[in-house]
Backbone bond lengths (Angstrom), bond angles and torsions (degrees), N, CA, C in turn:
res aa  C-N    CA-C-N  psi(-1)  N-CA   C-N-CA  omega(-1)  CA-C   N-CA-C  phi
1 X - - - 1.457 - - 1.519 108.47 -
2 X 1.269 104.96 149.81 1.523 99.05 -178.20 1.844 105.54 -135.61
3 X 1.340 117.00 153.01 0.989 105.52 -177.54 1.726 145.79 -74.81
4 X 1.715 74.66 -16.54 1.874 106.62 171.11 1.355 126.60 -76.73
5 X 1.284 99.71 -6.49 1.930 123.90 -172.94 1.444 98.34 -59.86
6 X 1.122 125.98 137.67 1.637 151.33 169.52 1.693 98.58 -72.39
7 X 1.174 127.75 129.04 1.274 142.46 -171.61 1.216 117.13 -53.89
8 X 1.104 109.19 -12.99 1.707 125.03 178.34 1.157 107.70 -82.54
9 X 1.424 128.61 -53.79 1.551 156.23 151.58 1.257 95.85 -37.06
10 X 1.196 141.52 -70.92 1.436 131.30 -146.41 1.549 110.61 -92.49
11 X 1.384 117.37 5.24 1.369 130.41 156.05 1.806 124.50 -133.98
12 X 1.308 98.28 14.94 1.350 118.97 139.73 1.703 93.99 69.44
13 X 1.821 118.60 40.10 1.233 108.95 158.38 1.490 110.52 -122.20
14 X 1.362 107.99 178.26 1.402 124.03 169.40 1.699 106.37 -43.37
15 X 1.360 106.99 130.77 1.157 110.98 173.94 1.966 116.75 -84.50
16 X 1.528 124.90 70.31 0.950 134.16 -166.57 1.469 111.57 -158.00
17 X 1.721 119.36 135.11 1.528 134.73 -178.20 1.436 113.03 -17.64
18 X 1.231 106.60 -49.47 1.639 118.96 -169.36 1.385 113.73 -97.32
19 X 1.433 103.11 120.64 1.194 107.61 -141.25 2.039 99.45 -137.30
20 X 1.190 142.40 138.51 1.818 143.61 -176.22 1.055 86.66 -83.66
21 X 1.829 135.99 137.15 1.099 145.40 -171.10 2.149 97.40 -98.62
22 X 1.096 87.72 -26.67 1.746 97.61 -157.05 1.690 86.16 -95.63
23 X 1.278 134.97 -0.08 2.003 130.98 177.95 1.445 81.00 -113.30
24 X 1.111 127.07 -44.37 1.995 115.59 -175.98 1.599 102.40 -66.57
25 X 1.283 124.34 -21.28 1.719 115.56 178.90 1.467 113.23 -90.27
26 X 1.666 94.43 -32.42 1.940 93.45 -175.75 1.558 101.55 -84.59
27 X 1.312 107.03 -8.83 1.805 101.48 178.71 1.612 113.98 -77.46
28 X 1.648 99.74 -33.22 1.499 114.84 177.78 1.122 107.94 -46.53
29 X 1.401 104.24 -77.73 1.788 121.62 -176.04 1.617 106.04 -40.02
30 X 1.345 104.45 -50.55 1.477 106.78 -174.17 1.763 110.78 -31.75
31 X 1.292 113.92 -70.69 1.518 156.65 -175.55 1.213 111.58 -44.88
32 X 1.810 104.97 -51.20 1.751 105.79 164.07 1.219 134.16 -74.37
33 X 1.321 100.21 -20.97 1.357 119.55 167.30 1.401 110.75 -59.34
34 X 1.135 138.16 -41.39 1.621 152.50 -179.09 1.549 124.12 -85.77
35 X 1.310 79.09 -27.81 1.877 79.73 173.15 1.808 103.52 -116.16
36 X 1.214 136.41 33.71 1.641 126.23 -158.26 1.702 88.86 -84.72
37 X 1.264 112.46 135.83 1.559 101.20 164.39 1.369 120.88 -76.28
38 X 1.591 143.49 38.32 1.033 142.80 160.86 1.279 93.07 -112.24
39 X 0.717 126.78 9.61 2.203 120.36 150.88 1.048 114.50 -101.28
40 X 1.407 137.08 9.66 1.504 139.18 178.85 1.330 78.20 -126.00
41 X 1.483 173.32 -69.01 1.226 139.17 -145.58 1.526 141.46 -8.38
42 X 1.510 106.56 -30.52 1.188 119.49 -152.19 1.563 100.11 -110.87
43 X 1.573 105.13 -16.87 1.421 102.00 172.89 1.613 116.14 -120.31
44 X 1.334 104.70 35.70 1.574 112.02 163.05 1.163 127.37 87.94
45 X 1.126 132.90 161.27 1.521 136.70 178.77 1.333 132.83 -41.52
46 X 1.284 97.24 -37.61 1.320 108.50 157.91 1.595 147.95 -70.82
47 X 1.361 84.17 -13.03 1.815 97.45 174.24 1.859 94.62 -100.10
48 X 1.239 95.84 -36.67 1.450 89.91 -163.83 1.761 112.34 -65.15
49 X 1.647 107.65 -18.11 1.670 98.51 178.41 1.481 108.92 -118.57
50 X 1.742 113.87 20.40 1.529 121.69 139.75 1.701 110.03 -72.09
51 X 1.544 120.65 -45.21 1.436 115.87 165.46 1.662 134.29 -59.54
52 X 1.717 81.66 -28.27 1.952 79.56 155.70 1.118 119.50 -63.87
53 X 1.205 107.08 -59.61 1.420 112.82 -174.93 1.359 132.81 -50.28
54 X 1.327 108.91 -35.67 1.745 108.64 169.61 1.771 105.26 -86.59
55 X 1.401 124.17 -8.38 1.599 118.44 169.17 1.158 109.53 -82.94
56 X 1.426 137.95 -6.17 1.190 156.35 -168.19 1.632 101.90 -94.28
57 X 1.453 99.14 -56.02 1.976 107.10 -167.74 1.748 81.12 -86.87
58 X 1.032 142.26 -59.35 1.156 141.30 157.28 1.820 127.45 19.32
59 X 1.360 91.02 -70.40 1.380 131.61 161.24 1.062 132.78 -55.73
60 X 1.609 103.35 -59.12 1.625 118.08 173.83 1.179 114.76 -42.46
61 X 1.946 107.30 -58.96 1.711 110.67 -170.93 1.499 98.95 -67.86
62 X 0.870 130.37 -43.88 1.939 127.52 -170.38 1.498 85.38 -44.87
63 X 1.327 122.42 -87.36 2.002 129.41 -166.59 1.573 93.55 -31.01
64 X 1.527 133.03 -47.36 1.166 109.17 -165.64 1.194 127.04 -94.81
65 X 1.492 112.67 -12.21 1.112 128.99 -165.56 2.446 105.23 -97.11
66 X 1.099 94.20 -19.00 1.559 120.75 173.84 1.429 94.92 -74.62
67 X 1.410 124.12 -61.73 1.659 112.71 -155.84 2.099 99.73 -101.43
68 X 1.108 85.38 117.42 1.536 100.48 162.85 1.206 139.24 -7.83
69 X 1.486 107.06 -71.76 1.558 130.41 161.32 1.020 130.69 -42.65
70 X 1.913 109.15 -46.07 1.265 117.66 -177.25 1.324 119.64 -89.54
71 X 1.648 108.43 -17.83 1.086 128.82 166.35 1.832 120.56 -56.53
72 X 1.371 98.69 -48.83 1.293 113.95 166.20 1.401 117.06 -55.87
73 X 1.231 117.32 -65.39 1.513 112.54 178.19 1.510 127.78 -74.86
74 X 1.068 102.11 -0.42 1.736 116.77 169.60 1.677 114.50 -78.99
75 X 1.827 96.92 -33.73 1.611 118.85 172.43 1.777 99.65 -65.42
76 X 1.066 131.99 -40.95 1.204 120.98 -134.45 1.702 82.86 -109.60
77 X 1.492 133.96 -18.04 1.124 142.73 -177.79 1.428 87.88 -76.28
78 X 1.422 134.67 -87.30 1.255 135.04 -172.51 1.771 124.89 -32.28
79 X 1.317 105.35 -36.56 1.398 102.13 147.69 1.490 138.59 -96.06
80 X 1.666 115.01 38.75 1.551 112.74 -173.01 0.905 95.18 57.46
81 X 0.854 162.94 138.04 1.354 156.49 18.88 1.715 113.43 -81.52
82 X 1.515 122.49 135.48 1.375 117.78 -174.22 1.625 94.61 -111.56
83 X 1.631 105.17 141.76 1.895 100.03 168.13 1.150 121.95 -40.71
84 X 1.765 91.34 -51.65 1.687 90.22 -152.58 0.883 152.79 146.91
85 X 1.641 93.55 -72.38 1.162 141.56 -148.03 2.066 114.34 -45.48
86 X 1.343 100.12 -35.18 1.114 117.12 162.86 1.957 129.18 -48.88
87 X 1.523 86.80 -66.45 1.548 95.94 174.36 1.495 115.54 -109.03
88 X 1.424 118.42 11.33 1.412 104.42 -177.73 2.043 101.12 -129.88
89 X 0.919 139.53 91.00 0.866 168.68 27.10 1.928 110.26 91.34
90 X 1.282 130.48 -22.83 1.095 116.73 -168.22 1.700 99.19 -105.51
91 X 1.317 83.99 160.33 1.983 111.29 -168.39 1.105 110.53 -152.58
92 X 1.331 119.14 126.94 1.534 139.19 174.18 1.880 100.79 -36.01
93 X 1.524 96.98 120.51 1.781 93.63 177.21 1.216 138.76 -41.50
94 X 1.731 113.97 -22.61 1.412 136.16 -173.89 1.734 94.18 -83.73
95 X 1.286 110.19 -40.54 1.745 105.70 -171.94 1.707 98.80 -68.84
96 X 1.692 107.96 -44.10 1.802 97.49 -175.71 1.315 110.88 -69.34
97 X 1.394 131.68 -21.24 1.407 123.30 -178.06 1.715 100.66 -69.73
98 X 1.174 122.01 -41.93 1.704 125.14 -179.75 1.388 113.68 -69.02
99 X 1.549 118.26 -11.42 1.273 109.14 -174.04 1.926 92.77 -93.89
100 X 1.338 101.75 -25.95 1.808 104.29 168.03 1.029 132.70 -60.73
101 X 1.852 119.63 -26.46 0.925 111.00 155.52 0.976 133.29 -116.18
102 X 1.131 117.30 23.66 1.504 101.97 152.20 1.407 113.56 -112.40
103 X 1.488 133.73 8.17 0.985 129.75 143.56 1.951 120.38 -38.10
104 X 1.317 95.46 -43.62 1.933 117.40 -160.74 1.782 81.68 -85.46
105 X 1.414 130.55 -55.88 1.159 111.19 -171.19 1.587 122.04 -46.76
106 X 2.005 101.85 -46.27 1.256 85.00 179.56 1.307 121.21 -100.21
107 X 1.013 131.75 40.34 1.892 131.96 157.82 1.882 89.02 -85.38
108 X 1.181 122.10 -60.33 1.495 133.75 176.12 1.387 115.41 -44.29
109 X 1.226 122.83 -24.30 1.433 105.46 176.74 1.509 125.08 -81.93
110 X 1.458 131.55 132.34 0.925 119.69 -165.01 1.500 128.49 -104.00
111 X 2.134 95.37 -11.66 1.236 117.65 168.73 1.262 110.85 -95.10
112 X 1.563 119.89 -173.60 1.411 135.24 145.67 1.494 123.22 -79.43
113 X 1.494 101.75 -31.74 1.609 101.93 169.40 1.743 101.87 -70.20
114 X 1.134 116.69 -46.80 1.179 110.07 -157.92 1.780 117.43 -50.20
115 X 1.784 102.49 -24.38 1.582 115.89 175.41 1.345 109.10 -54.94
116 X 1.398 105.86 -57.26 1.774 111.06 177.15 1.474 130.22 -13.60
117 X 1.080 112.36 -33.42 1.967 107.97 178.88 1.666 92.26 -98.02
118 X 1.264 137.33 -41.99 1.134 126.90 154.60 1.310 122.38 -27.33
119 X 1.278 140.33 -76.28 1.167 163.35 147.26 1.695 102.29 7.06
120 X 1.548 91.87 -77.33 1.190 114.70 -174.23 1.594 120.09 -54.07
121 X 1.312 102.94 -24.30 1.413 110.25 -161.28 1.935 103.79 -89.06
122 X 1.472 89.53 -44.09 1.623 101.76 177.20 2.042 119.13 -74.55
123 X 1.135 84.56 -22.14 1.770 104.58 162.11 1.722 116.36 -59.72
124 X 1.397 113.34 -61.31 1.226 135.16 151.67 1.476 119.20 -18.30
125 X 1.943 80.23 -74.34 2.091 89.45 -177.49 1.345 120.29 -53.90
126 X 1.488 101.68 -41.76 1.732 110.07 176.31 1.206 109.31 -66.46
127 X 1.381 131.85 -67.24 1.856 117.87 -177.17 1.524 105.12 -33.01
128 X 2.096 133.46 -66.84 1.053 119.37 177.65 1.432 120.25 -42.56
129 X 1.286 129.65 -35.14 1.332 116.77 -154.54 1.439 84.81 -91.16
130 X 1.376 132.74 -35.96 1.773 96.03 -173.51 1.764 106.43 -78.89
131 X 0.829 118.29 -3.10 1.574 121.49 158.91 1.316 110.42 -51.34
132 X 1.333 109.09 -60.40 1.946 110.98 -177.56 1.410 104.33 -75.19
133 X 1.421 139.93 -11.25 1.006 130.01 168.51 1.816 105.85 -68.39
134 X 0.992 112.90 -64.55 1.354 134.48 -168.72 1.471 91.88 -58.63
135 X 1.107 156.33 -58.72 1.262 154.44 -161.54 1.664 97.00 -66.21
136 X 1.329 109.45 -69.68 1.602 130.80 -175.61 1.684 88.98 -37.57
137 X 1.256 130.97 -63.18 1.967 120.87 -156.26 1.277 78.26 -94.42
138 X 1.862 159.23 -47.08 1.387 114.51 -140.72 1.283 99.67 -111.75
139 X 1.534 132.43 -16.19 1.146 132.16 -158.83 1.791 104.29 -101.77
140 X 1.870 107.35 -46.37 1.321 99.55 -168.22 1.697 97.33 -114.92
141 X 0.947 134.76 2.12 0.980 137.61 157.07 2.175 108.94 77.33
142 X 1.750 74.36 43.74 1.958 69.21 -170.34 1.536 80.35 -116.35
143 X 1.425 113.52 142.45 1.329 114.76 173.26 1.706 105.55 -117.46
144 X 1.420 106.47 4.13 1.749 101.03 164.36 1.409 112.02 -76.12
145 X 1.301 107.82 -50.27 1.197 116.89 -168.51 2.099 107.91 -67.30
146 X 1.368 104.11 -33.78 1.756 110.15 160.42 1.348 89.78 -64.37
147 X 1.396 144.55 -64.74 1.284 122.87 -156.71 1.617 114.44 -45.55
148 X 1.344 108.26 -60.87 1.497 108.69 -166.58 1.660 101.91 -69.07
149 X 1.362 133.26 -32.45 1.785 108.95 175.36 1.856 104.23 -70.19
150 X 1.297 110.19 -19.13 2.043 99.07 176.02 1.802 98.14 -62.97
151 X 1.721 113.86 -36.20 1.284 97.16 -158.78 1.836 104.89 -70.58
152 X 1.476 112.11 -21.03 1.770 110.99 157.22 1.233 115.43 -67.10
153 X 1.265 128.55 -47.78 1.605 112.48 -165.69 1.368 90.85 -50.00
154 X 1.377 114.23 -50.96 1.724 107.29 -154.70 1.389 122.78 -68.12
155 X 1.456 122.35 -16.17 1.594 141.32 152.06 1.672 102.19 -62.80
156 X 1.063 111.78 -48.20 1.878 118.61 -175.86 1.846 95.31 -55.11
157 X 0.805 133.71 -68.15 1.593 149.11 156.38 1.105 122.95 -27.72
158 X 1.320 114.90 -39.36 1.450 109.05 -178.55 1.997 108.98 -93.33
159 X 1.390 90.87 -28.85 1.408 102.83 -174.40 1.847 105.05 -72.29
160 X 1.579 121.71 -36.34 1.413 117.74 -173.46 1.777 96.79 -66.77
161 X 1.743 124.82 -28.36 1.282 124.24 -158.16 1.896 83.25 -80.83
162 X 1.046 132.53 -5.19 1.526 111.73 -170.98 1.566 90.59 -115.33
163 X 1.175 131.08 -10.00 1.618 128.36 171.20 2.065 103.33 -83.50
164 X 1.121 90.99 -28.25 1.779 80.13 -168.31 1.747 98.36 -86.94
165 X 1.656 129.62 -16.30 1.026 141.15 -175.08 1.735 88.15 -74.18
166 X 1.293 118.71 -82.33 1.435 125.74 -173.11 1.795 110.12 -49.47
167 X 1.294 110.81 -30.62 1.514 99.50 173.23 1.623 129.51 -68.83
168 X 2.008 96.88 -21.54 1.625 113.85 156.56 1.372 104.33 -63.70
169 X 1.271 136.57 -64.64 1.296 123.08 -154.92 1.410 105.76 -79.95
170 X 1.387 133.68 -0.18 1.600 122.37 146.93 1.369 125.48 -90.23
């Protein structure tokens, strides 16, 4: 094992979106099992906080390599390409007009039912868009074009966390 290994590498799968949730957990365990620092006890401090250290990076890739998103943009990092997401900001005009309205729907709604086709609709957008993510890195191998649908999922995400907030306060 090495410490420079790409998370894919260091749990020994295909480096691609689509990913066995239940070979990324038995690979985990596998890994901690091999590096735990109560198997270096006996050979000192020094082995024992080299075993931190790889249960630590260990870890890291499992959290990133487990969640989707990060998974995605970790893909799209490994091939140059950066999200963004921070300073880049642009979206197909048809996606900003949809993020307008349903922005306006939900200040306007006055029920909790009334969120429901909202809900539903942005539920929708997100399943497609991690579709075009997943297609974009495993199928066509463009990770710009994955870049800019991660920079929607991650508006899709942030926007369901302000619908389930406003569906408490109705």
């Amino acid at each position: 094992m090495n410490l420079q290994s790409t998370d894919f590498e260091l749990f020994a799968v295909p480096a691609r979106f689509a990913q066995d949730a239940a070979a990324l957990d038995a690979r985990w365990k596998e890994l901690q099992r091999q590096v735990h620092p109560d198997k270096f006890a006996a050979e000192g401090p020094a082995a024992q906080r080299l075993a931190m250290q790889w249960s630590v990076r260990i870890n890291q890739a499992y959290q990133r390599l487990r969640d989707p998103l990060q998974r995605a943009r970790y893909l799209c990092e490994l091939q140059g390409q950066s999200v963004g997401a921070e300073d880049n900001t642009a979206m197909p005009p048809q996606f900003l007009m949809q993020q307008m309205q349903w922005l306006e729907a939900l200040d306007e709604a006055q029920s909790a039912q009334e969120l429901q086709p909202i809900a539903h609709e942005v539920q929708q957008a997100l399943d497609e868009t991690i579709q075009a993510v997943a297609q974009a890195l495993d199928a066509q191998g463009d990770a710009q074009a994955a870049a800019e649908h991660i920079r929607a999922w991650m508006f899709l995400t942030r926007f369901e966390q302000r619908l389930a907030q406003r569906q408490k306060q109705l």
